[in-house]
VMD Tcl script that draws the C-alpha trace (Angstrom):
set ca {
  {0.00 0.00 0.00}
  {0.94 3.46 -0.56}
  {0.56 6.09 2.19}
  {-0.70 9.42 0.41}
  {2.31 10.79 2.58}
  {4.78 9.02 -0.39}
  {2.26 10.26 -3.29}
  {4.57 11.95 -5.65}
  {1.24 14.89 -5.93}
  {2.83 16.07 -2.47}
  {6.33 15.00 -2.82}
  {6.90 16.53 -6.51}
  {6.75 20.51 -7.37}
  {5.79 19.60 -10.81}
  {2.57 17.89 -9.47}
  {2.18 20.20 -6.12}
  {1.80 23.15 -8.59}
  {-1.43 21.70 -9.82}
  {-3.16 21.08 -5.98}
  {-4.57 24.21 -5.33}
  {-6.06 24.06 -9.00}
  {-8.43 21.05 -7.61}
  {-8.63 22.48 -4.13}
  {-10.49 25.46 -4.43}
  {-12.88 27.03 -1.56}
  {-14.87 24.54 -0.25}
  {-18.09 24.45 2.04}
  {-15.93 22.75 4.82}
  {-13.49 25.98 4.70}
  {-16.52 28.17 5.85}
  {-17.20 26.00 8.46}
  {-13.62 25.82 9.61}
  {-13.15 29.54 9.13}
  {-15.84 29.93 11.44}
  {-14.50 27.96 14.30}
  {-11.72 29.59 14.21}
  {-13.15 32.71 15.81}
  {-13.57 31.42 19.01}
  {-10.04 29.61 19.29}
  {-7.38 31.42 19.93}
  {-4.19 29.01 18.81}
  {-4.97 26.68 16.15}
  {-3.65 23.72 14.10}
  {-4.10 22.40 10.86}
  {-3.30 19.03 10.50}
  {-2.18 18.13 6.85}
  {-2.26 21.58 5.62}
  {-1.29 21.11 2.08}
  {-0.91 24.45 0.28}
  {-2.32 26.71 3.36}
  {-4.97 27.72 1.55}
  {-7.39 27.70 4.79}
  {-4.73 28.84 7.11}
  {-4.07 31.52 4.57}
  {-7.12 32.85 4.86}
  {-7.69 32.14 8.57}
  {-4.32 34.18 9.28}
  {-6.07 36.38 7.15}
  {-9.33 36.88 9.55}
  {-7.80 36.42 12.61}
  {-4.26 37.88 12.24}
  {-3.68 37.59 16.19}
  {-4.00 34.11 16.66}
  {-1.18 31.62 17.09}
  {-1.22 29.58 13.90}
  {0.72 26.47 12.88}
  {0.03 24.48 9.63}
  {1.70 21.12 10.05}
  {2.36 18.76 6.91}
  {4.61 15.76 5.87}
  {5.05 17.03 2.57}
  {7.72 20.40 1.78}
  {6.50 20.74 -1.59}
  {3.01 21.64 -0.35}
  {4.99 23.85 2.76}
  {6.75 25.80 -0.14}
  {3.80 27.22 -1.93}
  {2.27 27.46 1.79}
  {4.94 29.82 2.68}
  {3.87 31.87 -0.12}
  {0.48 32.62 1.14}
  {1.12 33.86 4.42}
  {3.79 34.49 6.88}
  {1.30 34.63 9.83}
  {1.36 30.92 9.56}
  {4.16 28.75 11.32}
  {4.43 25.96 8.88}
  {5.59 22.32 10.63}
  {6.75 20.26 8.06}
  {5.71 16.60 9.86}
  {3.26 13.40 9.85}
  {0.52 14.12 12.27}
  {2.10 10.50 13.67}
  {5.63 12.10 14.66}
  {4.08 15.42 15.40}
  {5.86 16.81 18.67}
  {5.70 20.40 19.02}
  {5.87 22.84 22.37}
  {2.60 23.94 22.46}
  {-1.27 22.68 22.69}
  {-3.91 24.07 20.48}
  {-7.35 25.66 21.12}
  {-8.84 24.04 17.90}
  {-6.94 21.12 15.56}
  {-8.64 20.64 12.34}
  {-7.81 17.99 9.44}
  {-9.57 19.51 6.68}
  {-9.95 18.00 2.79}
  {-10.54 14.33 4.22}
  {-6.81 14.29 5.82}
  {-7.68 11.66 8.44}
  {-8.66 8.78 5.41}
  {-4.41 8.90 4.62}
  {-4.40 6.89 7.84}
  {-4.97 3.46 6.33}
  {-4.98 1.05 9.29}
  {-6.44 1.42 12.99}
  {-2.82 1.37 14.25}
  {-2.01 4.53 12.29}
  {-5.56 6.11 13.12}
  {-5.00 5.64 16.73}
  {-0.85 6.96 16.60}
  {-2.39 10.10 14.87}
  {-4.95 10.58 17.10}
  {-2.60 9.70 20.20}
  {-0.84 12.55 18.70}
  {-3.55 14.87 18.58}
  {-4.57 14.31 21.87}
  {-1.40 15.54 23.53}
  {-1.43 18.56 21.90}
  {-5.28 19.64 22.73}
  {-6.02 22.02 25.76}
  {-8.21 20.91 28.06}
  {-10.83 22.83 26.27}
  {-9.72 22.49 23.16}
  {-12.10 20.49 20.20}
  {-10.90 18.54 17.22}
  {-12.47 18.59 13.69}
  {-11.95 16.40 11.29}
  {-14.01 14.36 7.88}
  {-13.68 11.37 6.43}
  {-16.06 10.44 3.31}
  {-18.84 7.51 4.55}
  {-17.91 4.14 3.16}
  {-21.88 3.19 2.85}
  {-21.94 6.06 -0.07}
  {-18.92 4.30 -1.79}
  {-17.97 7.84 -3.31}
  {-15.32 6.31 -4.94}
  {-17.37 4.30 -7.72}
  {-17.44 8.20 -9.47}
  {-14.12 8.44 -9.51}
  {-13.29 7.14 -13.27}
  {-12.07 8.79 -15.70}
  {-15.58 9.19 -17.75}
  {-17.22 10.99 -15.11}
  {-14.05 13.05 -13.79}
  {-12.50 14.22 -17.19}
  {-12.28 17.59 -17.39}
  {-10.82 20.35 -19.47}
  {-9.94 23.69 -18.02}
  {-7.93 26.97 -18.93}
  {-5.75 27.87 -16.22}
  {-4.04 31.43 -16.12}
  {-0.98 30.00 -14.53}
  {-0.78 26.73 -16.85}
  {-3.34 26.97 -19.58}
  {-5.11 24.10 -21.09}
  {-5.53 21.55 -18.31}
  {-6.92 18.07 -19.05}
  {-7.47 16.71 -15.56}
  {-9.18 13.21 -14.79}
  {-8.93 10.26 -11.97}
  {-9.38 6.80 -12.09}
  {-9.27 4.34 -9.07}
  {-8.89 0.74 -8.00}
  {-9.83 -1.16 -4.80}
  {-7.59 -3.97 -2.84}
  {-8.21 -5.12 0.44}
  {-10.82 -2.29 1.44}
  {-8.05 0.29 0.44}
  {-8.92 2.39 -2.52}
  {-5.65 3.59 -4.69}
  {-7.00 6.77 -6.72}
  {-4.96 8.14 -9.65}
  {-4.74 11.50 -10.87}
  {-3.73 12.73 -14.38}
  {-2.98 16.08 -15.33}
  {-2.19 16.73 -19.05}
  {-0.65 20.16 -20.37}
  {-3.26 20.98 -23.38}
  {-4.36 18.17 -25.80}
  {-0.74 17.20 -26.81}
  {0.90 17.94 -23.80}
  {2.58 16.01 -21.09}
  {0.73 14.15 -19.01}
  {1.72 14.05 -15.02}
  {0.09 11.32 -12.50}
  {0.10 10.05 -9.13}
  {-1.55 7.40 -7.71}
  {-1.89 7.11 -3.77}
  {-3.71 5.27 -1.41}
  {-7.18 6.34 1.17}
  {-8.75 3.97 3.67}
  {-12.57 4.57 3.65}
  {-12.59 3.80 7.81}
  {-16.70 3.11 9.20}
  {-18.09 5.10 11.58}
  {-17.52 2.54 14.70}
  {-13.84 2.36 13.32}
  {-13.49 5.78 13.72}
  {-15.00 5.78 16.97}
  {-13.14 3.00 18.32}
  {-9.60 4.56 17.39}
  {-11.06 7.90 19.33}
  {-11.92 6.32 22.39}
  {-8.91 3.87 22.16}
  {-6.60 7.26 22.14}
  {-8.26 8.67 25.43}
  {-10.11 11.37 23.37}
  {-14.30 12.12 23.16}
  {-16.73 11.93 20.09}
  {-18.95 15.07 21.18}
  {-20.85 15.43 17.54}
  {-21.15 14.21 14.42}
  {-22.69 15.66 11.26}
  {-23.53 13.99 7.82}
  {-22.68 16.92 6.03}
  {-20.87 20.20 5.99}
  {-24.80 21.63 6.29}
  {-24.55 20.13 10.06}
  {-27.63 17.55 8.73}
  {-27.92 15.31 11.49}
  {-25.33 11.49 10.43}
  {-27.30 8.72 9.00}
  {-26.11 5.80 7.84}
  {-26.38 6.93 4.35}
  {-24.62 10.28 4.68}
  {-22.09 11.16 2.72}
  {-19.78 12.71 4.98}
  {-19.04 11.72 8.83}
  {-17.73 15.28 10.19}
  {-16.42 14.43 13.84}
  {-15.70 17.21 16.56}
  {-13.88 15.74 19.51}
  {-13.33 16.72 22.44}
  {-10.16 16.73 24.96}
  {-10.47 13.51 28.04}
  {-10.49 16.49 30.32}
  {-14.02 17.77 29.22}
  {-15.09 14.25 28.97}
  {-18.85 15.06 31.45}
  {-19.14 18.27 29.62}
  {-18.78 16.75 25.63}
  {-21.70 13.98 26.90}
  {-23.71 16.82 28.69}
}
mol new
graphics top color blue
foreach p $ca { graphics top sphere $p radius 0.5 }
foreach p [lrange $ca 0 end-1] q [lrange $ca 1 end] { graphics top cylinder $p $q radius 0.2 }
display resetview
C-alpha cells in the first residue's frame, strides 16, 4: 500500500503546482473559518498548500497559527500565502511540538491517509497531547456506505480547463480497490498534446464505529457528528461523517 504521505502529488513541485487548481474554496473551509473565531491558537493538520490557514491568518491575524504537513513541496507554496502561519513540516504521527492548540482541524478528508487502525489511533494519540483541556478537534472522512469512490473514473471526472498560470488543463482520476483500500490516480495533461503528469496514492474509507473506536482507544471524546458540511444530522447513508472531539479532560461536559 501506498501512504498518500509518499504520493509523488505532495512530494513533486511539478505535481504540487497543480493542488490548489483542484482544491479550491470549499463548504468545509466556511465551516472551519468559522470555528476559528472562538479559538485562539490553532492547528491544521495536513495543511497542504495553506490555503485555509491563509485565509484564517487572514481573519484572525492575532492568533497563534501552525500548519503542520509531511510534505515540503506543499509547505513551499504554503509559505507563499502567508507568513502569519508557522508551517511544521511533519506526519501528524511524529508530530511533537511545544505547544497545545485551542482548535486542531484535518480539513480535505486528511484523516482517510491513515490506512490502518494502528495509524488512526498513533495520529490521534498525537492529537490528543497537543489539545487544551478545552480544546475540540475537527476532522471528515467520506462515509464508506456512499462508496464515493465508484465516481471516480475517468468518464465521469474528465475535465478540461484553462488555467491562467498553466493553460489548457486536461485533468481526470481513475481508481482501483484492494483489500478495502482504494488507490485513486490522478492525471494532469498540459493541453491536448501535452505532457501528461500522475500520481496514484492510497485512502482507507474507515466506518463510523472504526473511527469511533480509534477515538476512544486514544483517550479522546466523540462530542458530535454531522452527515454533512450543512450540520444535517449522520445517517447511515450520509455522505460525509464530520467528527468534533473533544479533549479527556471535558469528557462530562462533551456527553452533557
Amino acid at each position: 500500500m501506498t501512504n498518500q504521505y509518499d504520493d509523488a502529488l505532495y512530494r513533486n513541485p511539478d505535481l504540487a503546482r497543480f493542488y490548489d487548481m483542484d482544491n479550491e474554496w470549499r463548504a468545509d473551509f466556511d465551516v472551519y473559518l468559522a470555528r476559528a473565531a472562538s479559538a485562539a491558537s490553532i492547528l491544521d493538520l495536513g495543511c497542504g498548500t495553506g490555503t485555509l490557514m491563509a485565509a484564517i491568518a487572514a481573519a484572525y491575524p492575532h492568533k497563534t497559527l501552525f500548519g503542520a504537513d509531511p510534505a515540503q513541496a506543499m509547505l513551499t507554496i504554503a509559505q507563499q500565502k502567508t507568513d502569519n502561519v508557522r508551517w511544521v513540516c511533519s506526519s501528524a504521527e511524529n508530530l511533537d511540538l511545544d505547544i497545545t492548540f485551542d482548535l486542531i482541524i484535518l480539513s480535505g478528508h486528511a484523516f482517510q491517509v491513515f490506512l490502518t487502525r494502528e495509524q488512526r489511533i498513533a495520529a490521534l494519540q498525537r492529537i490528543q497531547r497537543h489539545l487544551s483541556p478545552d480544546g475540540i478537534v475537527l476532522f471528515d472522512s467520506r462515509n464508506p456506505q456512499a462508496k464515493e469512490w465508484l465516481e471516480w473514473t475517468p468518464e465521469l471526472t474528465r475535465e478540461i480547463r484553462i488555467s491562467d498560470k498553466f493553460g489548457e488543463i486536461i485533468s481526470w482520476n481513475d481508481v482501483t480497490e484492494h483489500d478495502g483500500v482504494i488507490r485513486y490516480s490522478t492525471f494532469y495533461q498540459m493541453g491536448e498534446n501535452g505532457p501528461v503528469f500522475s500520481a496514484a496514492s492510497d485512502i482507507a474509507f474507515p466506518s463510523f464505529a472504526e473511527i469511533c473506536d480509534a477515538v476512544e482507544y486514544s483517550g479522546l471524546t466523540v462530542s458530535h457528528v454531522s452527515g454533512d458540511w450543512q450540520h444535517s444530522p449522520f445517517q447511515p447513508g450520509s455522505p460525509e461523517m464530520v467528527f468534533e472531539l473533544c479533549h479527556p479532560a471535558r469528557t462530562q461536559a462533551c456527553a452533557a
